[in-house]
Each structure stands twice: as structure tokens, then as C-alpha cells.
N, C-alpha and C positions, 0 to 999 in steps of 0.2 A: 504494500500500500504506500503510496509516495502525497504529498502532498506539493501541491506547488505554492513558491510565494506569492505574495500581488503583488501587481505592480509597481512601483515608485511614485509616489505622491508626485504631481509635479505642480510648482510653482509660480503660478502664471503672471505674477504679479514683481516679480525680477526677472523673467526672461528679457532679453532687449533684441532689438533685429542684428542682426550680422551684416556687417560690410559684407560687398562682396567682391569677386577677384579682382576685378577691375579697378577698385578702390584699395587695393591692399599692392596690386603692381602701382597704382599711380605713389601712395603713400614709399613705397621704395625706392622710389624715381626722384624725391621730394629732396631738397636741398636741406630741410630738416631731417630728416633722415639720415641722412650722410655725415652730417654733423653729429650727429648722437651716434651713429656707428665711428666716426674720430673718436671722439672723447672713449670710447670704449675702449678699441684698440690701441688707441696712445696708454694708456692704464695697462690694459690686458697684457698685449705682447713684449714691453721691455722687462715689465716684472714677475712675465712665464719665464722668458731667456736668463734674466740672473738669477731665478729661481732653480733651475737645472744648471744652470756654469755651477752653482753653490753644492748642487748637489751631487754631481759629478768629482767636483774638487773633493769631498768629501769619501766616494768611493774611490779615486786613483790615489788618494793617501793613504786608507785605508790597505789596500793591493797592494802596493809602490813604495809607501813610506810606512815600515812597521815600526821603525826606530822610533820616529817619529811619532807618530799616534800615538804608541807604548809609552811616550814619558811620562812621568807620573807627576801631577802638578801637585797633591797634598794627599795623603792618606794615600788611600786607594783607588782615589780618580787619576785617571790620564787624559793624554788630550783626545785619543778616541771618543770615549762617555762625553767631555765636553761637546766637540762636535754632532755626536749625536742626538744628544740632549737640544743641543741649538736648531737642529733641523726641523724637531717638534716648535720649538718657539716662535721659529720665523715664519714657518707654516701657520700660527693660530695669528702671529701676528698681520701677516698678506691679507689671513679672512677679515681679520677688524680692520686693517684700512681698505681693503678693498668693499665693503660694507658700507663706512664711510664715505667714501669716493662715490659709491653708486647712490645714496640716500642725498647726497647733496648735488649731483652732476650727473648723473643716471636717468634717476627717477623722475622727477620735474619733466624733465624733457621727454621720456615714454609718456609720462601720466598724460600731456599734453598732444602727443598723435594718439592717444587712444581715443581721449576723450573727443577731439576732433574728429575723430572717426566711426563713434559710436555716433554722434550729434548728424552725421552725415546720412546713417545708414535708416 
């Protein structure tokens, strides 16, 4: 014996119309657009690239330089664990500024082709 669920309540009262293709190619085409894809990838790509040189510098020391890594700065830390440790940090730290970065230079500027574009559709 199976029973089936029902269906999903739906909400008729927050659905809104959808742009459509034609409106979402033109919005692509848009000088605003382009601009909010700048601002992205000026952010994005130089701090994906030194995020990888760091991380890489990181594994060819480790491989390459065991002397090195191995010394031991105070107790039982060396500079491996330091490095390692740092790679967590700079990683939590990329998320909060880039968080930042998009909450103040991101957002504004989507919020405003969305809204432009729902207003349209």
C-alpha cells in the first residue's frame, strides 16, 4: 500500500513574471553589466592567482625544502605547522573580505539589474 504526497502548496501571491530570453541576452549586452562583471573579476582572478602561487609555494617547500619546513620555531612547532596553519587562515580570511567586497561593490549593482529586470518583465 503506498500513499502519495500532495502536492506543494503554491504561493500565488510572491510568484512575479520572468524576464524573458530576450531580456536576459539584452541585460548581458548592457554596459552595466560589464561593469559588475569588472568589478568581479578585478577581485576574483588576482586573488584566485596568489591564492594558488601561496599554495603551491607551500607544497614545493614542503617536497623541496625539508630542512627547511623541519625547523622548529619553539617547542614542537616548525615552520611546516606554521604554514599550514596559515593556509587555513588566509582561506577564512579571502571568505571575509571577499564577502565584504561583494556586500558593498557586488550586491548594489546585481540588486539593481535584477530589480530593473523584474520591473520590466
Amino acid at each position: 500500500m503506498t500513499t502519495e504526497a500532495p502536492p506543494p502548496e503554491r504561493d500565488t501571491q510572491t510568484s512575479t513574471a520572468q524576464p524573458t530570453t530576450e531580456s536576459f541576452v539584452q541585460v548581458q549586452q548592457s554596459t552595466e553589466f560589464g561593469e559588475l562583471r569588472r568589478t568581479y573579476r578585478s577581485f576574483a582572478f588576482p586573488l584566485t592567482i596568489a591564492f594558488i602561487a601561496w599554495y603551491l609555494l607551500y607544497v614545493l617547500l614542503s617536497n623541496y625544502a625539508g630542512g627547511f619546513m623541519g625547523t622548529k620555531l619553539f617547542g614542537n612547532i616548525n615552520v611546516a605547522l606554521v604554514f599550514g596553519l596559515a593556509q587555513f587562515l588566509t582561506t577564512f580570511l579571502i571568505a571575509w573580505f571577499y564577502s565584504r567586497h561583494a556586500a558593498a561593490k557586488l550586491d548594489p549593482k546585481a540588486e539593481a539589474i535584477k530589480s530593473r529586470m523584474e520591473a520590466d518583465a
